[in-house]
C-alpha positions in Angstrom: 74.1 215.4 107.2 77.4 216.6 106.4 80.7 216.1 108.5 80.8 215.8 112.4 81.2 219.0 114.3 84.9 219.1 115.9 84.9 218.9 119.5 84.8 222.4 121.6 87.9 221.9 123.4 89.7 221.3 119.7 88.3 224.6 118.5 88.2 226.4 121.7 92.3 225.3 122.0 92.7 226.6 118.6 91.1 229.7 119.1 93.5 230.1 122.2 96.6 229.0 120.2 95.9 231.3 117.0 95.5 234.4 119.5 98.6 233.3 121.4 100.5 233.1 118.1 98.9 235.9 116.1 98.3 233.0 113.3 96.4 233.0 110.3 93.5 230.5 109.9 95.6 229.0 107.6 98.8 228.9 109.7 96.7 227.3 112.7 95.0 225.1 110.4 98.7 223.7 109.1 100.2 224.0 112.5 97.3 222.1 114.0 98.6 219.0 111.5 102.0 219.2 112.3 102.3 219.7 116.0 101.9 217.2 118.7 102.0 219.8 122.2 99.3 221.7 120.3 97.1 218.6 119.3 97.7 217.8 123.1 96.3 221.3 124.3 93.2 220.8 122.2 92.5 217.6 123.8 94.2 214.6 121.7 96.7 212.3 124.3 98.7 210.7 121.2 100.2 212.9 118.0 98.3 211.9 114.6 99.3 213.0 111.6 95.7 212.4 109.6 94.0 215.3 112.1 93.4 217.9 110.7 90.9 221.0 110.5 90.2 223.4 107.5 90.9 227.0 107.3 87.1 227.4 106.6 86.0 225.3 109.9 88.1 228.1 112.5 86.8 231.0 110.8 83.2 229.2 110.9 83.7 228.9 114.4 85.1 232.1 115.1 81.8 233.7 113.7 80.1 231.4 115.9 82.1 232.8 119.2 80.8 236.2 118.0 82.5 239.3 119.6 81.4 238.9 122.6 82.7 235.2 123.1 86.3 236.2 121.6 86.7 238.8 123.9 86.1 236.7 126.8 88.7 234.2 125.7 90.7 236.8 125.2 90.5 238.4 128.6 91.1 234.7 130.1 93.9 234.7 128.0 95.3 237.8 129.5 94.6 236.8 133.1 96.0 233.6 133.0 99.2 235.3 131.1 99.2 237.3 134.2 98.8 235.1 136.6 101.3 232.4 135.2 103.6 235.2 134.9 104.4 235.4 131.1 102.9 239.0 130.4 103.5 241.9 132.9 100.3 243.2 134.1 100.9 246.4 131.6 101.3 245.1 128.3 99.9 246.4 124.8 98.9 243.8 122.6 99.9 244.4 118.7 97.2 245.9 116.6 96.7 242.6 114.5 96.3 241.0 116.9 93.2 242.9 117.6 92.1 243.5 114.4 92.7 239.6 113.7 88.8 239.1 116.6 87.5 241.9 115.3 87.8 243.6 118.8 86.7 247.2 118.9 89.1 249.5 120.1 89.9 253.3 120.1 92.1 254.3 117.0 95.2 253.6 118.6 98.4 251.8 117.4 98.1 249.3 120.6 96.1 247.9 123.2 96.6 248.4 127.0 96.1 245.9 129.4 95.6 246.6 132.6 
């Protein structure tokens, strides 16, 4: 009853994307709709303009990750960053960024990454 689920590598990808891009659910939600590379990263081959996924539906899903699951995207996010070469292996992520998963910290300005 009620709409279909979207699939886990749509909200998964978005999840990625919004961290990557420090986006609001509302920015992903409208940048999800009007860009093809990231429909393609969340798992669609061809671009279509009548996707789309509500504000409400990430932040559902979000709570869904919990803590725990955000902070492992998070770290994979990190190590593949790493590894690909597009973040030096000490970095400090932005605050917001942060505060955006919930992700508990000390009361610092920054996050290291080590």
């Amino acid at each position: 009853f009620g709409r279909e689920r979207k699939s886990m590598r749509m909200m998964l990808g978005l999840i990625m994307l919004q961290a990557m891009y420090n986006f609001s659910d509302s920015l992903t939600s409208e940048e999800f709709e009007e860009n093809n590379y990231w429909q393609y990263f969340c798992g669609y081959e061809y671009f279509d303009s009548a996707i789309s996924v509500s504000e409400s539906s990430i932040g559902r899903f979000r709570r869904l990750l919990g803590t725990e699951g955000l902070e492992e995207i998070m770290k994979e996010l990190v190590r593949v960053g790493i590894k690909s070469g597009s973040l030096k292996k000490k970095t400090w992520l932005p605050l917001s960024l942060i505060q955006l998963y919930n992700l508990r910290i000390s009361n610092t300005r920054m996050m290291h990454i080590y």
